[in-house]
C-alpha positions as CSV (number, residue, x, y, z in Angstrom):
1,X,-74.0,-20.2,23.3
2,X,-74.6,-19.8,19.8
3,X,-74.8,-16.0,20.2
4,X,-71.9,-15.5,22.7
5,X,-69.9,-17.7,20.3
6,X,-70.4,-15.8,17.0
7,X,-70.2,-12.8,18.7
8,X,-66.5,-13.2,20.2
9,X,-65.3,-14.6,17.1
10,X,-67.1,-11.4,15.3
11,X,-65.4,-8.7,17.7
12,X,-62.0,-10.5,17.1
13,X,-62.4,-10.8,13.1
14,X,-63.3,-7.0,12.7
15,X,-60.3,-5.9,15.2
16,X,-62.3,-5.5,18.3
17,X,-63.7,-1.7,16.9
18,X,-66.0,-0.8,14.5
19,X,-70.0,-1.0,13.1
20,X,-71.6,-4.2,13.5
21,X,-75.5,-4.7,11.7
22,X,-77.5,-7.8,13.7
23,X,-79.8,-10.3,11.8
24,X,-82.0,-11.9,14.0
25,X,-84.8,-14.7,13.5
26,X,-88.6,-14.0,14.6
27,X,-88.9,-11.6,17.1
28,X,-90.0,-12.7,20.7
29,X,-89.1,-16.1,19.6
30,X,-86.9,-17.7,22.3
31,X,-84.2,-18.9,19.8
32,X,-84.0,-15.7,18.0
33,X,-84.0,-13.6,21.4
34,X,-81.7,-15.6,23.0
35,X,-78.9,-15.8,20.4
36,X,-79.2,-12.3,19.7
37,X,-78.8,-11.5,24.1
38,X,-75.6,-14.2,23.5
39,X,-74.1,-11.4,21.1
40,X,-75.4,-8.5,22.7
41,X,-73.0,-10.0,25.8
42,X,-69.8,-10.0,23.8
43,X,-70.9,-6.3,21.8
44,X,-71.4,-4.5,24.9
45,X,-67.8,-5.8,26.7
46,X,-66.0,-3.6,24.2
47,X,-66.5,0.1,23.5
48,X,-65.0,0.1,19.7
49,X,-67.8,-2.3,18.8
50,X,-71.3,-0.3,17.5
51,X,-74.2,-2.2,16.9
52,X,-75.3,0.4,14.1
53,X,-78.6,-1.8,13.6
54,X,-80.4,-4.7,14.4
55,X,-83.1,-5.9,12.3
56,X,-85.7,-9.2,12.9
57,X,-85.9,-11.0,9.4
58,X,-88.3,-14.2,10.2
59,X,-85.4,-16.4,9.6
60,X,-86.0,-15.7,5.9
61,X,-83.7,-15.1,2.5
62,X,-86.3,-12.4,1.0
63,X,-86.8,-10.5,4.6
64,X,-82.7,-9.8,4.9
65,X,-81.8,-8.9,1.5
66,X,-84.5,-6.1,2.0
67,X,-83.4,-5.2,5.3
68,X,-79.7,-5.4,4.4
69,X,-80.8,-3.4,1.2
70,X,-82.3,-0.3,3.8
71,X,-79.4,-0.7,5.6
72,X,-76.4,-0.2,2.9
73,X,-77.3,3.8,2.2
74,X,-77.9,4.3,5.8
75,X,-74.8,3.0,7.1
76,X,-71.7,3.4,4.6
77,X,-69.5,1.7,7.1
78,X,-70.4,-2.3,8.1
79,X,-68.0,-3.6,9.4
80,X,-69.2,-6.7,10.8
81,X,-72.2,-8.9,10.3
82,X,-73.9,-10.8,13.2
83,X,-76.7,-13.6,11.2
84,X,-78.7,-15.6,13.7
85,X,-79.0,-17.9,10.3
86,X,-77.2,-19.1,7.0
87,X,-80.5,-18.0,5.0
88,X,-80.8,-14.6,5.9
89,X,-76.8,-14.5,6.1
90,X,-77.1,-15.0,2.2
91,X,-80.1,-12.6,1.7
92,X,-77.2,-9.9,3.4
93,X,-74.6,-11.2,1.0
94,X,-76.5,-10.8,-2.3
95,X,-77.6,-7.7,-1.0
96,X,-74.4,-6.3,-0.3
97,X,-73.0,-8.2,-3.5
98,X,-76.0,-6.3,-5.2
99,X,-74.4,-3.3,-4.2
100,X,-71.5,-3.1,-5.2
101,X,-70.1,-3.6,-1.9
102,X,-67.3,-5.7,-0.1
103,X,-69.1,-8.7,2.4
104,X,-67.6,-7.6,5.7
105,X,-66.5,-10.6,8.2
106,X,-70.1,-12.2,8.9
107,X,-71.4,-14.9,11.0
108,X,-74.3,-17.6,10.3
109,X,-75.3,-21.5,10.9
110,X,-74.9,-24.3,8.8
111,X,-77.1,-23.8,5.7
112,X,-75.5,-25.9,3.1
113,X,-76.2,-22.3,0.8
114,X,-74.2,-19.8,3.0
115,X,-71.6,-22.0,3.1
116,X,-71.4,-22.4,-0.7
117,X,-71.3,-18.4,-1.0
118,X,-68.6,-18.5,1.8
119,X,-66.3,-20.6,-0.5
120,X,-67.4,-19.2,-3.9
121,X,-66.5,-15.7,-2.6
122,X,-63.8,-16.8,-0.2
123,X,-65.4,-14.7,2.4
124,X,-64.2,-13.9,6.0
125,X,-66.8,-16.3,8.0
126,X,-67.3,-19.0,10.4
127,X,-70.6,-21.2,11.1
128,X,-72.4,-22.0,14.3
129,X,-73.9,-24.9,14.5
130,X,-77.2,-26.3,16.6
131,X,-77.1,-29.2,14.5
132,X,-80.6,-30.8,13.4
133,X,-79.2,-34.3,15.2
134,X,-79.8,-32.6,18.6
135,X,-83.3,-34.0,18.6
136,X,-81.6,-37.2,18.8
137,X,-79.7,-36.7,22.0
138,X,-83.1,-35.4,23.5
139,X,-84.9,-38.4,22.2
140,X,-81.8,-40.4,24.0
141,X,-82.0,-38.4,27.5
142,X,-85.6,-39.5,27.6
143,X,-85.3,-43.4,26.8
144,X,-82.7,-43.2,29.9
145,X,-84.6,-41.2,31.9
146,X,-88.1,-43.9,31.1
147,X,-84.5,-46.8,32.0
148,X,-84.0,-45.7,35.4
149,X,-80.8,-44.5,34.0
150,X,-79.0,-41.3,35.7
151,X,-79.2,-37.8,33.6
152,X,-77.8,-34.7,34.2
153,X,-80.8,-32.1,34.8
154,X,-78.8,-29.6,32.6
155,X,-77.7,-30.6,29.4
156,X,-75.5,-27.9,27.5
157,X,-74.0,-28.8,24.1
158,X,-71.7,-26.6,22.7
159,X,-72.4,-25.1,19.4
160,X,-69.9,-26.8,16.8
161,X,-68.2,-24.1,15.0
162,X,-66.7,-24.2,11.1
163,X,-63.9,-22.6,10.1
164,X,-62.4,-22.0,6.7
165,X,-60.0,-24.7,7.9
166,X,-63.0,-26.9,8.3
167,X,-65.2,-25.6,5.3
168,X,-64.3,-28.0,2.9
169,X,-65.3,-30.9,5.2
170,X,-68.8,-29.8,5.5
171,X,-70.0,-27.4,2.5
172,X,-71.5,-30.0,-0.5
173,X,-72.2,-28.1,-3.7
174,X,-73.8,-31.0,-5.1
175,X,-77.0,-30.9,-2.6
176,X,-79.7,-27.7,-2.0
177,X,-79.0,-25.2,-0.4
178,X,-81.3,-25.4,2.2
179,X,-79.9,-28.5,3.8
180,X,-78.4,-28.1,7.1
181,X,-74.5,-30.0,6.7
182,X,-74.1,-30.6,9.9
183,X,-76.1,-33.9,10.2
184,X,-75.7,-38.1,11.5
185,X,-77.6,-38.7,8.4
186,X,-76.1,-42.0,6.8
187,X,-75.3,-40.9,3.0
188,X,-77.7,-43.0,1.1
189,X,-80.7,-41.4,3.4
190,X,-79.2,-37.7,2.3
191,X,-79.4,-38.4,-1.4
192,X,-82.7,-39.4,-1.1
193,X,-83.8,-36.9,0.9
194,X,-82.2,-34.2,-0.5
195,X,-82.1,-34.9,-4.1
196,X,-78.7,-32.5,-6.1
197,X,-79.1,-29.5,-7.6
């Protein structure tokens, strides 16, 4: 979902036409694959939208400034930016930044530092979310399951999406960018964890 999600609202930011460069995760890795097929779906329903390249950055910073850095003099026209994360979303941006370039409308997850460069730059964006607390509902389907409680077989949670409407509820300038925002994680157990910049 996290794919199919960021790729419709993607299409409809960039007016359902023009070049779009993908940022995916590790390659052959489920998660990376997966969102990137999720996209793929959306891209290849509309025949304005190119997919101009598509590059595997290891989930890393370093790995998708370099690849956005490649990509700038090859393609003079982005006009959309699929991330499957917020740190290689911000590699793009400094990248592109670097360049001299506008940040087209671009997609990522919840890295507390994307969404900082989101606001600082007041970026066309939005934020996907698998949110770190989903361990917690596994953990949860299993005590019911070992309860002789009834669970669904399936389990599909929707990925929670931030807007620039919901930015400022979520972005926190005073922790590391690293930090995923979207967590159950009492307050007091954040600043300990996460100690500010």
């Amino acid at each position: 979902e996290y794919g199919v999600t960021g790729g419709k609202w993607l299409v409809e930011a960039i007016g359902y036409k023009g070049n779009v460069v993908g940022i995916s995760g590790i390659a052959g890795l489920s998660t990376a694959e997966d969102r990137w097929r999720g996209a793929m779906s959306v891209f290849e329903k509309y025949p304005g939208i190119k997919v101009v390249a598509h590059e595997y950055c290891d989930w890393t910073y370093v790995k998708a400034k370099m690849a956005m850095e490649s990509l700038i003099p090859a393609h003079p026209q982005i006009d959309g930016i699929w991330t499957g994360a917020g740190m290689m979303a911000r590699g793009a941006i400094e990248a592109l930044l670097a360049a001299g370039r506008s940040v087209p409308p671009i997609t990522a997850d919840d890295d507390n530092g994307y969404l900082k460069m989101w606001k600082k730059f007041d970026l066309t964006a939005v934020c996907l979310t698998k949110p770190t607390w989903l361990s917690q509902k596994g953990l949860q389907i299993g005590l019911d399951i070992l309860q002789g409680k009834p669970t669904p077989k399936v389990n599909i949670l929707p990925a929670y999406v931030i807007t620039k409407e919901t930015l400022d509820d979520f972005v926190r300038p005073d922790l590391p960018d690293t930090m995923f925002v979207n967590t159950h994680l009492p307050e007091e157990v954040i600043k300990r964890l996460f100690p500010g910049e």
